[in-house]
N, C-alpha and C positions, 0 to 999 in steps of 0.2 A: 398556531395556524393549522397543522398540519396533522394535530396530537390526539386531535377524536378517529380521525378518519382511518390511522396506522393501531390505534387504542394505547397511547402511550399516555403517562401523565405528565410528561415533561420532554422538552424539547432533549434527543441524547447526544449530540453535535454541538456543544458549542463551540468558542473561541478562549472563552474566559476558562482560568486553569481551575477546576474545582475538582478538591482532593476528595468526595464521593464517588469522582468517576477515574479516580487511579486504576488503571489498570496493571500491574505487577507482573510483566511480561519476564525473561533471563535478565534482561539491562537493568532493567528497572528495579526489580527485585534487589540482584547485588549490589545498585548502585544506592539502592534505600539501608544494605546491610552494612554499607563501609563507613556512610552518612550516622547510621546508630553507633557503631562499633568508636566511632568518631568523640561523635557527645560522650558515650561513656565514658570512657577513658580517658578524658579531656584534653585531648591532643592539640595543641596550638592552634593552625591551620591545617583546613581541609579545604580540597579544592574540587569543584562538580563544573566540568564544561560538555558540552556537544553543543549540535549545530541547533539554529533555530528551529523552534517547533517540537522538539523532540521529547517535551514532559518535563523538563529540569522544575519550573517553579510549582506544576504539580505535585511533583515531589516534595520540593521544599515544604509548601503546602501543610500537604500531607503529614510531613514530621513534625512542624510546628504544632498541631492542633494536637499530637500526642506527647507535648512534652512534659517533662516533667514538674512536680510541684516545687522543687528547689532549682528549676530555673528560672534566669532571668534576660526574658530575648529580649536580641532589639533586631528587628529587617530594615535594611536600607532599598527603598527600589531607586530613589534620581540621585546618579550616581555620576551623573555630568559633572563634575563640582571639582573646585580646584581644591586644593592640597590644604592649603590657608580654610578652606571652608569647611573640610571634612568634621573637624572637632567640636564644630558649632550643632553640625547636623549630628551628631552623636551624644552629643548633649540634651540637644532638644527630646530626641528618640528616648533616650533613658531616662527623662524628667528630672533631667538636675538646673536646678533652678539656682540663679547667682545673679550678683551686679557684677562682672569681669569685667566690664569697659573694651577696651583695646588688647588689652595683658592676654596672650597667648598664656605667659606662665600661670598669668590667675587660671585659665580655663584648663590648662592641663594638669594643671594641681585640683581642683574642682573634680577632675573625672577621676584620677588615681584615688582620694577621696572617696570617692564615688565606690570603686572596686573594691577598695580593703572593707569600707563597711560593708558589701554586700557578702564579701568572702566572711566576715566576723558574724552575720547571719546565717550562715550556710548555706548562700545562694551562690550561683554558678554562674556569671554572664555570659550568654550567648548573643554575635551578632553578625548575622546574615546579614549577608551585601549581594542583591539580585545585581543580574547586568553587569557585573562586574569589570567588562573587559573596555567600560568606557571610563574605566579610572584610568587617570593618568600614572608614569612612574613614578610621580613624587608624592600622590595620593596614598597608593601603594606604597610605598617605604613611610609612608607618616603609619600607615594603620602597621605595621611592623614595631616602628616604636611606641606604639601606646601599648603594645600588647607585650612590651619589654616587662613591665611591671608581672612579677610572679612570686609565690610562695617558694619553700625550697622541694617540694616535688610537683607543682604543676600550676600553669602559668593562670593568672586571674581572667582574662581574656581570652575568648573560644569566639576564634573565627572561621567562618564558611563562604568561601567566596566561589559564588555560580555564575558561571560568565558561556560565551558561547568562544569558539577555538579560538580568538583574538584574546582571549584573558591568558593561553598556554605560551601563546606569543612574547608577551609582554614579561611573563614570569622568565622565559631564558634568557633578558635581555641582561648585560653583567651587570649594569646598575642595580641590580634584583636576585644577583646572587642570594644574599645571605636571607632575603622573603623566600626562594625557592627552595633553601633547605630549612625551613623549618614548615615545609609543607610536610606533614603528616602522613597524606591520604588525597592522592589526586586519581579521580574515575572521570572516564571519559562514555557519555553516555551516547548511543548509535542509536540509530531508526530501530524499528520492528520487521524483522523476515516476514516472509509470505504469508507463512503458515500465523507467529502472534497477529497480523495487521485482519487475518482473519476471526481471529477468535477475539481481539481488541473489539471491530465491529460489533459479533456479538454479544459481548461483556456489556457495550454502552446499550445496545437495544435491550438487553433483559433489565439493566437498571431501572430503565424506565420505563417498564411493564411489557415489550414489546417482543417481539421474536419470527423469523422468516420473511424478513421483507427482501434482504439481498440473497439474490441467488448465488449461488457457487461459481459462477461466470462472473457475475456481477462484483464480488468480491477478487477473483483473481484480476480482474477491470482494473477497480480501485487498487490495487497496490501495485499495479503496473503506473499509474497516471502518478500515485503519490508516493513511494519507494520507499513506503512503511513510517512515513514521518506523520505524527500521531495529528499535528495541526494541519495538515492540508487532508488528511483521511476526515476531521472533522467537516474543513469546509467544505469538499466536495460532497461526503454524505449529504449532509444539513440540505444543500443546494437538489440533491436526487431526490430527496422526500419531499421536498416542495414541487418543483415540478411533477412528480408524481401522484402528489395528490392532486393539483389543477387538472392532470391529466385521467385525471381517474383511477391509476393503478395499484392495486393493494400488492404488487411483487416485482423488482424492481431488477430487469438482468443487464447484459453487459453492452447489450446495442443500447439499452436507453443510457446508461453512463456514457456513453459515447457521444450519446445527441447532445447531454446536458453539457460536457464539459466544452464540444464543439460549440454550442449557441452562449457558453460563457467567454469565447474565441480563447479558450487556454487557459497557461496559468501567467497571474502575471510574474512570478515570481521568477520565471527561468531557471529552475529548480533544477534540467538536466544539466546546467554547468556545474554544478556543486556534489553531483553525485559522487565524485572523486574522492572528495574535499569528505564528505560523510562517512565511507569507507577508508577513510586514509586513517585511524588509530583503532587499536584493538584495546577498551577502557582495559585499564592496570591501574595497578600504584605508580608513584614518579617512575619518569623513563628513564633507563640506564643509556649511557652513552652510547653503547651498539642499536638503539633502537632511534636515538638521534640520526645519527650516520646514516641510518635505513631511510628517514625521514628526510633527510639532504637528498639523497640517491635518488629517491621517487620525485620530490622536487622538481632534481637539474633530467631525470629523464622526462617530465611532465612537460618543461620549458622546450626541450629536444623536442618531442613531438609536435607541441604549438608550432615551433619554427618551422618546420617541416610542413606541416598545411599551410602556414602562411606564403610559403617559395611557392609550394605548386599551385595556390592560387593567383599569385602573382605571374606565374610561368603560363599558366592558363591566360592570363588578362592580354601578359605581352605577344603571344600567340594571336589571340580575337584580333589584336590591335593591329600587328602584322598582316593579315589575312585582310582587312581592311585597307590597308596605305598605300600597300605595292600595289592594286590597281589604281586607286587614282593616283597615285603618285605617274603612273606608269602613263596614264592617258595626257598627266599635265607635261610632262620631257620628253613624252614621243614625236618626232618632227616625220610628215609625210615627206618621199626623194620626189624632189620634182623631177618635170619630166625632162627636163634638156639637160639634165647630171646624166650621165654611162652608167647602163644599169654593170653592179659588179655578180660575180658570182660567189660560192661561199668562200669561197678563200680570200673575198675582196678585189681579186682582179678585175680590173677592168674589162667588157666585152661588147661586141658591135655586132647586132644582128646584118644578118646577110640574103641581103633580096636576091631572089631566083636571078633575075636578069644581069645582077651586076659582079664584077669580077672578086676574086676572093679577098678580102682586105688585109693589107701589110700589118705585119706583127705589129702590135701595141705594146710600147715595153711597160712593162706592171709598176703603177704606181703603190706610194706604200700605204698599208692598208688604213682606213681612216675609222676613227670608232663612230660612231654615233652621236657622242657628247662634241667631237669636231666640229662636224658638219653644223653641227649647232650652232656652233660661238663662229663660226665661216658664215651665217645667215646672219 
């Protein structure tokens, strides 16, 4: 739509992950170096999680299209799938073909089958599991025992499991102990700083023949709105070049980002809750138990703070409310003295005014003093 008018040949924002427009930022880079380091040396499990949006299957992507000639992949992406299903779906994937009927044992004899001949060829099986973090525990511990089956230095199954931080979850849980230590190689991949989400911008614009559309404002904009998370930097670009070229403009700065994402009213994602949740791991290999601890600690003060805006907006509400009740509360139990009651004075004493002409009135001995709520329930 938009691709004459900016001189590009191709749309450079999209949504869809395409390993042409990897961009090899610090994250990405080491996170692509541990993922090679991985395959080579055919470590069991390897594990790649960060938050949505953040490049993982471009990555992925990207590795697969350079793999090797003696390997032999299989990617799983619908990963909804119960425990009982997984082996069917694994089968399918790597083209082994049988009458199994019912028989589990036929179809896991079928795939081990399956491995030694590929191993007695010289092939290597690899099998990427996108999304990972929507397998259940019992999914998880199935693909642990298929991947039992090994030589006596390295195991015939090589798996990569990319999930978003619910897959790190799932792996501490102690039903997963023994899948957690035979991870490998677990990277934990983060957004892009100020400085890559600007040079990312201009990576995809030169890709696609193009160069100078965002201004230096414009770009420091964009990674305030999207916090250097590679897919909302897509969608929001994508979204500025369109209106920008309905609008006429060949240069696009940080007031017009403004207008565009205002006239989109936001995002819908509520992306500022998560920015915690995005900075919360520094990618490593598995974490050592002082960095779990660290990870509780930020937790329970996370939860401490939540609690603590929750009281003062509740202390704020029961204030409004107050401020509110005791006047009309006050208007609906306030009783007018009539007039034929003694008026008193503030002590309550009773008192008789005294007309000029008449003689000075005999003491009144002081009744005891009445509240207000009396005199009430006395009417």
């Amino acid at each position: 739509m938009y691709e004459a008018f900016y001189g590009l040949k191709e749309r450079p924002f999209t949504l869809v992950p395409d390993p042409d427009y990897l961009f090899l930022g610090s994250q990405h880079k080491l996170a692509r170096a541990y993922l090679e380091y991985g395959l080579k040396e055919r470590m069991g499990f390897v594990v790649l999680t960060g938050e949505v949006g953040t490049g993982k299957t471009t990555l992925i992507k990207s590795l697969l299209r350079e793999k090797e000639a003696t390997q032999r992949l299989g990617v799983l992406y619908q990963t909804s799938v119960e425990a009982e299903d997984l082996l069917d779906l694994l089968l399918k994937e790597f083209q082994v073909r049988g009458h199994f009927g019912d028989s589990r044992a036929a179809r896991l004899g079928a795939f081990n089958q399956f491995l030694l001949s590929a191993h007695s060829r010289g092939e290597y099986v690899v099998l990427v599991v996108d999304e990972a973090q929507n397998l259940g525990s019992k999914a998880l511990e199935e693909l642990r025992l298929l991947s039992n089956l090994q030589t006596d230095k390295e195991p015939l199954l090589q798996v990569i499991l990319v999930g978003q931080p619910g897959l790190r979850d799932r792996l501490r849980h102690p039903s997963l102990r023994q899948l957690a230590q035979r991870v490998a190689i677990h990277y934990h991949l983060r957004p892009l700083d100020q400085d890559e989400t600007k040079e990312y911008i201009r990576f995809r614009l030169a890709r696609a023949g193009g160069s100078g559309i965002f201004t230096a404002s414009a770009l420091d904009k964009l990674y305030e709105y999207t916090q250097g998370v590679p897919r909302r930097i897509n969608a929001w670009c994508d979204l500025a070049l369109v209106a920008g070229f309905a609008e006429g403009r060949h240069e696009i700065d940080a007031e017009f980002i403004d207008v565009v994402i205002s006239a989109q009213g936001g995002s819908l994602e509520g992306f500022e809750a998560q920015e915690s949740s995005i900075s919360e791991d520094q990618g490593a290999l598995p974490e050592t138990a002082s960095s779990r601890t660290q990870a509780t600690d930020n937790g329970l003060a996370a939860a401490v703070q939540d609690l603590s805006g929750r009281l003062t907006r509740l202390e704020g509400l029961v204030l409004e409310m107050t401020s509110q009740l005791v006047p009309a509360l006050g208007k609906i139990l306030s009783i007018p003295i009539s007039p034929n009651l003694p008026k008193t004075n503030e002590e309550g004493i009773a008192v008789r005014s005294v007309e000029p002409s008449q003689e000075p009135p005999q003491e009144i001995t002081p009744s005891p003093r009445k509240h207000w709520w009396s005199r009430f329930m006395a009417t």
